[in-house]
C-alpha atoms as one frame of an Amber mdcrd trajectory, in Angstrom:
protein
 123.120 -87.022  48.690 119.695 -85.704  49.138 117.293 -85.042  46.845 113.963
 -84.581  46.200 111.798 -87.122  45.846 109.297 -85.640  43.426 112.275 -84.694
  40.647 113.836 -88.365  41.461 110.431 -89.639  40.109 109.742 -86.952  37.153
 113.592 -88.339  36.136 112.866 -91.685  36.636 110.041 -91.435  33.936 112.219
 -89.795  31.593 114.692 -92.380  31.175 112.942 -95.078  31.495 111.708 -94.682
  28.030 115.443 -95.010  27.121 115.531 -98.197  29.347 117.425 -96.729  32.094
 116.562 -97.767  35.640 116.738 -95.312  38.634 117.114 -95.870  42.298 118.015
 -93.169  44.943 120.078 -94.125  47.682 121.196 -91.177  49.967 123.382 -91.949
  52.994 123.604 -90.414  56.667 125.686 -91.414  59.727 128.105 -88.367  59.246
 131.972 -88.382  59.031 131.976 -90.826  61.571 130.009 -93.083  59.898 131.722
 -92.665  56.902 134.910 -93.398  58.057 133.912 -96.213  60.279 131.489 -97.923
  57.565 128.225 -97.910  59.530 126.527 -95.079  57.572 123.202 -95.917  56.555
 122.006 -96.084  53.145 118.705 -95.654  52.364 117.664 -97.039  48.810 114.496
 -96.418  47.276 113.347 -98.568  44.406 111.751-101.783  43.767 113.013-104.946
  45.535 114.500-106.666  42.569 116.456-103.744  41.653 117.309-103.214  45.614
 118.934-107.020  45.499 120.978-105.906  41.998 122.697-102.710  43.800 122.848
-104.592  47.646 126.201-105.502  46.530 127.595-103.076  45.242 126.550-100.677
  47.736 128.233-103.118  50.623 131.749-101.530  49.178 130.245 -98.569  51.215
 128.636 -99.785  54.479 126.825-103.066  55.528 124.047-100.844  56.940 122.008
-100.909  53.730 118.062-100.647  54.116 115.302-101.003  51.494 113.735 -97.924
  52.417 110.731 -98.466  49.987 109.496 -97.536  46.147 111.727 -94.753  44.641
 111.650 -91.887  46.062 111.325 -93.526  49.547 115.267 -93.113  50.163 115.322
 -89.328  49.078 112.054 -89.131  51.872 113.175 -90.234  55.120 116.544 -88.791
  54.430 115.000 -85.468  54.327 112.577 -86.391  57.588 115.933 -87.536  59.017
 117.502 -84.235  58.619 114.566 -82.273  59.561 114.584 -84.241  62.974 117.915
 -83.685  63.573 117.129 -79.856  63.038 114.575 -79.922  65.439 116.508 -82.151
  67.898 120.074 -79.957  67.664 117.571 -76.772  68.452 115.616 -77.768  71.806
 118.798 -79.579  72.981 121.042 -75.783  72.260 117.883 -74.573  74.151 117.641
 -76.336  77.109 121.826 -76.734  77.143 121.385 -72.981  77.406 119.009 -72.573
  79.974 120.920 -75.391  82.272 124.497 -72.836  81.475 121.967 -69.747  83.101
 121.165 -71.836  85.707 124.558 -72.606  86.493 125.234 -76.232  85.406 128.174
 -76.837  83.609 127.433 -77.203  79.979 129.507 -81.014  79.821 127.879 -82.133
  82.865 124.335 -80.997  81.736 125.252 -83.256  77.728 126.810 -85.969  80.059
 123.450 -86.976  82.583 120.706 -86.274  79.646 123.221 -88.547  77.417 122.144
 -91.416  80.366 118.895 -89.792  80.580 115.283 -89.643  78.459 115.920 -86.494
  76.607 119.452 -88.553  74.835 119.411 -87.701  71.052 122.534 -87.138  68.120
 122.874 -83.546  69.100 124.004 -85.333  73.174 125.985 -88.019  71.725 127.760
 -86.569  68.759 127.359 -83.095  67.849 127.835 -81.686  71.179 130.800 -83.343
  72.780 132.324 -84.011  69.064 132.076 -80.676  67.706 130.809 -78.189  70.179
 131.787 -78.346  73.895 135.470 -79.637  72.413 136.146 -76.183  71.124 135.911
 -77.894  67.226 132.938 -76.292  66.064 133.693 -77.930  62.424 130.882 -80.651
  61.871 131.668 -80.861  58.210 128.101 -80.013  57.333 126.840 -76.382  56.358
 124.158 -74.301  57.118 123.448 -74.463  53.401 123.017 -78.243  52.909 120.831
 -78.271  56.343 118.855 -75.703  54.812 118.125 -77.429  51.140 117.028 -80.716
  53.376 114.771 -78.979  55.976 112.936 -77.095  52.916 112.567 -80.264  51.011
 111.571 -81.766  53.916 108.653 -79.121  55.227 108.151 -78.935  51.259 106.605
 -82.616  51.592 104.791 -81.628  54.945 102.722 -78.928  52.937 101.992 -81.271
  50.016 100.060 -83.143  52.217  98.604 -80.053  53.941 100.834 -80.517  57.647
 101.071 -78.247  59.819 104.597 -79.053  60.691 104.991 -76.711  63.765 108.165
 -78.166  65.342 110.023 -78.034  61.910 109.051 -74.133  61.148 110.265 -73.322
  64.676 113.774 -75.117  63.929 113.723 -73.893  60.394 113.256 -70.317  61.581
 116.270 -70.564  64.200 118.328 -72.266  61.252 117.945 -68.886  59.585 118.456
 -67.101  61.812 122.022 -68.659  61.929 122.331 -68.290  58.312 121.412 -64.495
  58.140 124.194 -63.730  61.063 127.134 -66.502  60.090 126.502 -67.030  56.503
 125.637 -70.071  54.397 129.205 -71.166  54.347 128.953 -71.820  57.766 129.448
 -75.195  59.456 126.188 -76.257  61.262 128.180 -75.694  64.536 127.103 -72.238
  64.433 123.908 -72.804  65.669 125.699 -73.136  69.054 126.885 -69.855  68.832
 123.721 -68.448  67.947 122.167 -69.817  70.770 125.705 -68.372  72.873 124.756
 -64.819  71.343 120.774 -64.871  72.055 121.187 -65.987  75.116 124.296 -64.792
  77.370 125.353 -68.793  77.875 128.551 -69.087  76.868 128.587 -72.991  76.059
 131.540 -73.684  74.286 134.830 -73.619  76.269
């Protein structure tokens, strides 16, 4: 559901002149959130057309926000993404070091889950998907990799250095260049498995 915000704006112009309205309204919360109804959706346009779609979009999930002008949903979707990216990666990192040290990879997610450092990849991804032996998110490397692009794409329109996101984006392909772009985002785990001698997963 992401896109980028730039093209959703360029189309926007071009049918207007035909009378058609555009809004972009991407979604994120995951499986879980899609089967549960919570996922967020993220609409970008103005409010009066926000208040014609609200109800229709409720079919979805009650967790409807008006993110902003067009465009606006498409943009922190992308941000979103690209945080989780960077998130997933120093959480692998430090999960890793904690394995070398000799903590137990579920008790090290468990106390920073109650802890400061708590974050999607310590309440989801990891005991979900990776330390249950799963290792099938349902998202690929591929559709990580169009969002964190887009999303470092808008960090150098506005001249940013985005250091954190390069980092992430470099171990992302990494991931892709040794598991494919097929892969399901799990994989990152067992790059970080391969690079590093922790063995992570059970």
């Amino acid at each position: 559901t992401s896109g980028d915000p730039t093209v959703t704006r360029e189309i926007s112009g071009l049918i207007f002149e035909n009378k058609i309205e555009l809004i972009d309204a991407p979604v994120s919360g995951g499986p879980r959130g899609a089967r549960e109804g919570t996922i967020a959706i993220m609409v970008g346009g103005s409010h009066a057309q926000f208040e014609r779609v609200k109800n229709v979009l409720s079919y979805i999930s009650h967790n409807i926000i008006h993110a902003g002008p067009l465009g606006s949903g498409h943009s922190i979707k992308l941000g979103n993404n690209l945080l989780n990216l960077i998130c997933r990666m120093g959480t692998l990192e430090v999960i890793s070091m904690l394995v070398r040290e000799g903590v137990a990879p579920d008790m090290a997610v468990d106390i920073i889950q109650k802890s400061s450092g708590r974050n999607y990849a310590t309440e989801i991804t990891l005991p979900d998907n990776i330390l249950s032996g799963k290792m099938n998110q349902g998202f690929s490397t591929a559709m990580m990799e169009k969002d964190s692009s887009l999303a470092l794409k808008i960090g150098a329109k506005h001249e940013l250095n985005m250091a954190l996101g390069k980092v992430a984006q470099t171990i992302l392909e990494r991931t892709i260049a040794k598991y494919g772009l097929d892969a399901d985002m799990s994989a990152v785990a067992s790059l970080f498995e391969s690079e590093t001698g922790a063995q992570i997963r059970p």
